[in-house]
C-alpha positions in Angstrom: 0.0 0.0 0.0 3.3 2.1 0.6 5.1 2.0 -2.2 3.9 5.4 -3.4 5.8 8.0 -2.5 2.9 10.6 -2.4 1.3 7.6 -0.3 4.3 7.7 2.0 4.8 11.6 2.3 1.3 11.8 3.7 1.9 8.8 5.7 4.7 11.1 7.3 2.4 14.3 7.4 0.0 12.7 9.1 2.7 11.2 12.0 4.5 14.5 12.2 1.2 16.6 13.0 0.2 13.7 15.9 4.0 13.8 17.1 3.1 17.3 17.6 0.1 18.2 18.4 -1.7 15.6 19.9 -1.2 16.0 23.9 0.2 13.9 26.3 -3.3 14.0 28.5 -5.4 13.7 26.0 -3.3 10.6 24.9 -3.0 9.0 28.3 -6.6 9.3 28.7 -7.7 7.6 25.4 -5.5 4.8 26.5 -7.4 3.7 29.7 -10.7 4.3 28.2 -13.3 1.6 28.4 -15.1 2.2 25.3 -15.1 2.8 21.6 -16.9 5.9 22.9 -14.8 8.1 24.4 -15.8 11.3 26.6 -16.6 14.6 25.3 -13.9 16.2 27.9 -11.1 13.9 26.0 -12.8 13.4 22.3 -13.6 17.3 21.6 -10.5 19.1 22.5 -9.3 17.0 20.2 -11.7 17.2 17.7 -11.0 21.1 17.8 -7.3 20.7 16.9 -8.2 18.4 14.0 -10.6 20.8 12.8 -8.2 23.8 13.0 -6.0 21.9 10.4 -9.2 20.2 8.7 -8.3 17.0 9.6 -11.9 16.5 11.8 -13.7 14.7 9.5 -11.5 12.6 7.3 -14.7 11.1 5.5 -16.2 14.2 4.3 -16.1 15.7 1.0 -13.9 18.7 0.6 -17.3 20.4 -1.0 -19.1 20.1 3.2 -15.4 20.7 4.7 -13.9 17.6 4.6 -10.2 17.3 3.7 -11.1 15.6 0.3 -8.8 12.5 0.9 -9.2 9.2 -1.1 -9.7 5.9 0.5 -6.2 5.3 1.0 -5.3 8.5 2.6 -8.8 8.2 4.8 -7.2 4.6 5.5 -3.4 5.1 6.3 -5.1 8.3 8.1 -7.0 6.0 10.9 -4.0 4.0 11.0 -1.8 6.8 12.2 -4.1 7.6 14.7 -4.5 4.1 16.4 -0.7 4.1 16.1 -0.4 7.4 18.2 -2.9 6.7 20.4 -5.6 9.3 19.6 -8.8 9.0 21.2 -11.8 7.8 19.0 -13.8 10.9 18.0 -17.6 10.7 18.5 -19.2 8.8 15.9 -23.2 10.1 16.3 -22.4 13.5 14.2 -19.2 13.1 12.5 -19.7 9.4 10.7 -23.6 8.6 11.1 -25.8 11.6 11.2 -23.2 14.1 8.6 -23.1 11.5 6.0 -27.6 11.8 5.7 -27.1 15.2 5.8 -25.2 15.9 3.1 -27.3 13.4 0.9 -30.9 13.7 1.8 -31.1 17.3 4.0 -32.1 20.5 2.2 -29.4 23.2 1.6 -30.7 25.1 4.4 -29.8 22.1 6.9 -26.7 21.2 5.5 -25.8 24.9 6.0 -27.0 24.6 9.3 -26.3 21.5 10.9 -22.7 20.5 9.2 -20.4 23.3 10.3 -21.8 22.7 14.1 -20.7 19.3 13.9 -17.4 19.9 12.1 -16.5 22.2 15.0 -18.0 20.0 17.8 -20.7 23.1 18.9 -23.4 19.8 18.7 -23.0 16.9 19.7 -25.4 14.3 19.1 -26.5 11.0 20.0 -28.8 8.3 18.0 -32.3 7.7 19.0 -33.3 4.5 17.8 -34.1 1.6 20.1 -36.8 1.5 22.1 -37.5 -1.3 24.8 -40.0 -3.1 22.2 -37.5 -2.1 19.7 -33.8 -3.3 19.3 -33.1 -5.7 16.8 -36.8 -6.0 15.5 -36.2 -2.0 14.7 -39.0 -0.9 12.5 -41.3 -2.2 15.6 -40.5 0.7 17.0 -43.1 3.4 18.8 -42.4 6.5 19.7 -45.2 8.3 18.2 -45.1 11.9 16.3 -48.3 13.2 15.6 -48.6 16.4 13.0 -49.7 19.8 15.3 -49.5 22.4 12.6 -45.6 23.0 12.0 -44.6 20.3 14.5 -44.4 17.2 15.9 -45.7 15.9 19.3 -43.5 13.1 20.7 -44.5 10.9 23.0 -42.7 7.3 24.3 -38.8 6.7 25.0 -35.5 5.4 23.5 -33.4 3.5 25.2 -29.8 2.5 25.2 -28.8 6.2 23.9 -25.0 6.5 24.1 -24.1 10.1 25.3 -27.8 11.3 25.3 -26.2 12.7 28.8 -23.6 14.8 27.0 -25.7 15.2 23.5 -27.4 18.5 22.7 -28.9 17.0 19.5 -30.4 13.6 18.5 -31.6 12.0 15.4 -34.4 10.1 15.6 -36.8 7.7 14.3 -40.4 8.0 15.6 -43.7 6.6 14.2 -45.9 8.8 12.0 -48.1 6.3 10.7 -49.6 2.9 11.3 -50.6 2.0 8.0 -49.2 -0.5 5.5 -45.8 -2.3 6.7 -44.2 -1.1 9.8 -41.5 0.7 7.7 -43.5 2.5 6.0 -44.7 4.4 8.9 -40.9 5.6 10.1 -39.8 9.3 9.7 -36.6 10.6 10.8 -36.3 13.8 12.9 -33.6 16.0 14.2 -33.9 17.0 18.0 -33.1 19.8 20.4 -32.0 17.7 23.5 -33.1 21.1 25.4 -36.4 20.6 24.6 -39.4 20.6 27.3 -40.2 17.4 27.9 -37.1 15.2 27.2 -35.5 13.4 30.3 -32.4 11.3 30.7 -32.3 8.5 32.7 -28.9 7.0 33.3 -28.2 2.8 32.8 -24.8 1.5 34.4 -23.4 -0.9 32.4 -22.0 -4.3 34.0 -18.8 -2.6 33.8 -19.7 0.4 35.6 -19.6 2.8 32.6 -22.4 5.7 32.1 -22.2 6.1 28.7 -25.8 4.7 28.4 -29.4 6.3 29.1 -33.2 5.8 28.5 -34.7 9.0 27.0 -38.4 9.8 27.9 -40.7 12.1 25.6 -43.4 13.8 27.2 -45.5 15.9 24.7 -41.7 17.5 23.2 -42.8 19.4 20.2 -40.4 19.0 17.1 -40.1 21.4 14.0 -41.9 19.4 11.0 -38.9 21.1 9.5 -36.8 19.2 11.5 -37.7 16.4 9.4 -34.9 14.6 6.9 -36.4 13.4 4.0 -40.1 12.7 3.3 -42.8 12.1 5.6 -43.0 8.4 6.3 -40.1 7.3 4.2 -37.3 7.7 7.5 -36.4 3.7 7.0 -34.8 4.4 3.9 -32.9 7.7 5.4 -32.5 4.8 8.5 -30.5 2.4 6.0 -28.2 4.7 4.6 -27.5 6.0 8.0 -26.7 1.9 9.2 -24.2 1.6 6.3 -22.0 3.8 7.9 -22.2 2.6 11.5 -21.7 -0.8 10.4 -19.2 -0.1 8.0 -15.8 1.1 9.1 -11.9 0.5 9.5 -11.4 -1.8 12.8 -8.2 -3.2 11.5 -6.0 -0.6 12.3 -7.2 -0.2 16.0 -7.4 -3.9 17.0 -3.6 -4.4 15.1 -2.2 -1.4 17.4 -3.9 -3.3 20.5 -2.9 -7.0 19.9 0.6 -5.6 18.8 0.9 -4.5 22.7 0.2 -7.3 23.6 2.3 -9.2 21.8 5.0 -6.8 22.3 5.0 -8.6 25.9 8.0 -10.6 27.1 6.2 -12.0 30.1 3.5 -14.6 28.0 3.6 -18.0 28.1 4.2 -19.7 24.9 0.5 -21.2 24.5 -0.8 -18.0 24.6 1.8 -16.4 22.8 0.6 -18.8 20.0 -3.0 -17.8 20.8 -1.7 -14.0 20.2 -0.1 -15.1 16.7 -2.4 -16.9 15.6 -5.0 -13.3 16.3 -2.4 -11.5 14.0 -3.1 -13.9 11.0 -6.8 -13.1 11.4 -6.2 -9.8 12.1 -4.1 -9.4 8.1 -7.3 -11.0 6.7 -9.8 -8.3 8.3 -7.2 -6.0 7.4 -7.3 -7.4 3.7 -11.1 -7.1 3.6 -11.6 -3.8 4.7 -8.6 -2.3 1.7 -10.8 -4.2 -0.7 -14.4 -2.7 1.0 -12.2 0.8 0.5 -11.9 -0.1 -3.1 -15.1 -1.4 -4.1 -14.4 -4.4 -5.4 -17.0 -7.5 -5.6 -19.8 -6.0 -3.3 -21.8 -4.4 -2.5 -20.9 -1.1 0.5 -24.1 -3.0 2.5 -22.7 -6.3 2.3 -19.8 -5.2 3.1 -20.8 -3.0 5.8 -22.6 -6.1 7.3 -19.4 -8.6 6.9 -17.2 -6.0 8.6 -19.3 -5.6 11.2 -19.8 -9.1 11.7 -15.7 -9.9 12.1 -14.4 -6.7 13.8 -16.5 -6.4 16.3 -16.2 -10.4 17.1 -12.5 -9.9 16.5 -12.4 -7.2 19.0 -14.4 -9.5 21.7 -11.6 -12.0 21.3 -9.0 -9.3 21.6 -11.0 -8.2 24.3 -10.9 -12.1 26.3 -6.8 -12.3 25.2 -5.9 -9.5 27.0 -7.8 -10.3 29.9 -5.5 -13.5 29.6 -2.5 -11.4 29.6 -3.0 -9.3 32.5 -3.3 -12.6 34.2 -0.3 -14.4 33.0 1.9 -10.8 33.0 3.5 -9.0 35.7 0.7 -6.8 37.1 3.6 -3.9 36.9 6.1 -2.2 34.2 9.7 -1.4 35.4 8.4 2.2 36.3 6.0 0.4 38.5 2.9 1.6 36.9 0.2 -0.6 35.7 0.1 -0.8 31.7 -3.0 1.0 30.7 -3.6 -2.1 28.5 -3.8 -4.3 31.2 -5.5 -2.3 33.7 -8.4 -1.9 31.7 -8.7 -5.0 30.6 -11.8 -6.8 32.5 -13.8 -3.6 32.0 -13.2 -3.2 28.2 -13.6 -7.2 28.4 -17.6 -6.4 29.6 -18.1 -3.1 27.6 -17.8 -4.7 24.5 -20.1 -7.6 24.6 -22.5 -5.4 23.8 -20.0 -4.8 20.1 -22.3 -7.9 18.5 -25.4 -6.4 19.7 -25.6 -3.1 18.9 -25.6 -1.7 15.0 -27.7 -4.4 14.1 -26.9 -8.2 15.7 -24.6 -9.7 14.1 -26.9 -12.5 13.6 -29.1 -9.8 12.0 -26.5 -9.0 10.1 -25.5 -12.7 9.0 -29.3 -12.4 7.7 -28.6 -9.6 5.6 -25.9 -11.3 3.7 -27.3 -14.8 3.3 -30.6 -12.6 1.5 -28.2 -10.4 0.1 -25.9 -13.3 -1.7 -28.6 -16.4 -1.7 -31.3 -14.4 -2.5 
């Protein structure tokens, strides 16, 4: 992939601005986090100095801000980053809600809405599930009925990442019970300060708060607020899913293992366990540069299938280096615990919910045995 030299100048562009500007804290914190979703008081800050160079949003178009980067650079780009240790930035506005934006909101709320979450002023959080509503999504209820220019929304979401930090949501909610469930769906953008929204926190089994159930009590929405047509939010809904699903695990999970392999304190068993992660880890790896370049499928299918193995390669990443911190010496020379290994058991329980969420993945399994077998 780096045998370009253009390809490699980047390559060291990109490693000379991190070397530089990304700080020590803000480093140090990403690396004990718990969670592929990191804090706004460690993800923004450095969101901001991406942005000041116009590196925020790697994905975008140059047209809506974007740095205008091919798939490569986009690639060796995320690479860089998990290499350096930068913290994740928050996916809800930057890689789910932007991309809908830019293809199915009007020119007023692409002017609107994209510079404020280029710059991190919103930050916003997904309302989809509801607790008759996970994987079985277009059962969902949460019910917005016309009022002159607004909506009235009444019923809760639940399992709402950051809704405690979000100022905006996106939303699907029920406009209509006629004809397929699907057909009823419209998708709305939300004012978290709105009268009648609460946030209730959930603690997860590994003690995080990153969770919450979110309860609607006669909240009026702008019909305006609306993206796309009336009714036809599942198809907004599916191109929004293509993106969350999709994505570039590799070059995290290859950063991780490699620190753990870099270990001289393993037994040889699990050394070979370690190895034998790598090999898989290549093949992902391979998967994801051909996803990048389009070749033989479709970006669904693919989103599904990558889904489907980095999140279940993570999980076993996950149960390794729980395996680690109880073969290795608890302590570095320096006598500190290796952030690796000390968050270990509650990364370990964070991410069993990795298959769940996005879609199952036996949802997504599904999806590519109709997609392939017809």
């Amino acid at each position: 992939m780096l045998n370009d030299p253009a390809l490699i100048a980047f390559r060291d562009q990109v490693r000379a601005f991190l070397a530089a500007h990304l700080p020590d804290d803000i480093r140090l914190a990403a690396a004990r986090a718990t969670s592929v979703f990191i804090d706004p008081d460690v993800s923004l800050p450095w969101q901001r100095i991406l942005h000041a160079r116009g590196w925020a949003a790697p994905d975008w178009p140059a047209e809506f801000g974007g740095p205008g980067w091919n798939e490569i650079e986009r690639y060796i780009f995320a690479a860089e980053c998990a290499l350096a240790g930068a913290p994740n930035l928050a996916p809800m506005g930057l890689k789910m809600v932007a991309p809908v934006i830019m293809h199915y909101g009007s020119a007023e709320q692409r002017a609107h809405y994209l510079p404020r979450i280029l710059s991190g002023e919103d930050y916003w959080c997904q309302g989809f599930s509801e607790p008759g509503a996970g994987s079985d999504l277009a059962a969902l209820q949460l019910r917005a009925v016309p009022d002159g220019d607004d909506y009235v929304l009444n019923g809760s979401k639940i399992w709402t990442t950051h809704a405690h930090f979000a100022n905006r949501m996106f939303a699907l909610v029920r406009t209509s019970n006629e004809g397929k469930p699907q057909a009823g769906i419209s998708f709305l953008l939300l004012d978290m300060k709105a009268p009648g929204i609460a946030v209730e926190p959930i603690r997860t089994l590994a003690g995080d708060h990153e969770l919450n159930q979110v309860f609607f009590d006669d909240v009026r929405v702008p019909r305006a607020n609306r993206l796309g047509g009336e009714n036809e939010g599942w198809s907004v809904a599916k191109h929004l899913l293509t993106f969350e699903r999709g994505g570039k695990y590799a070059p995290g999970l290859i950063c991780r293992l490699e620190r753990l392999r870099a270990r001289d304190d393993i037994d040889p068993v699990l050394r070979a366990r370690l190895d034998r992660e790598a090999v898989a880890l290549k093949a992902l790896q391979a998967l994801e540069l051909k996803a990048m370049r389009g070749v033989g499928g479709s970006p669904a299918l693919y989103a599904s299938a990558l889904k489907i193995l980095g999140t279940e390669t993570a999980q076993r990443i996950d149960t390794l280096a729980c395996e680690v911190a109880g073969h290795a010496a608890w302590a570095d020379a320096d006598g500190q615990t290796p952030a690796e290994l000390a968050v270990a058991v509650p990364r370990y329980l964070n991410d069993r919910a990795a298959s769940i969420y996005a879609g199952s993945n036996e949802i997504q399994r599904d999806l590519i045995a109709r997609t392939m077998l017809g």
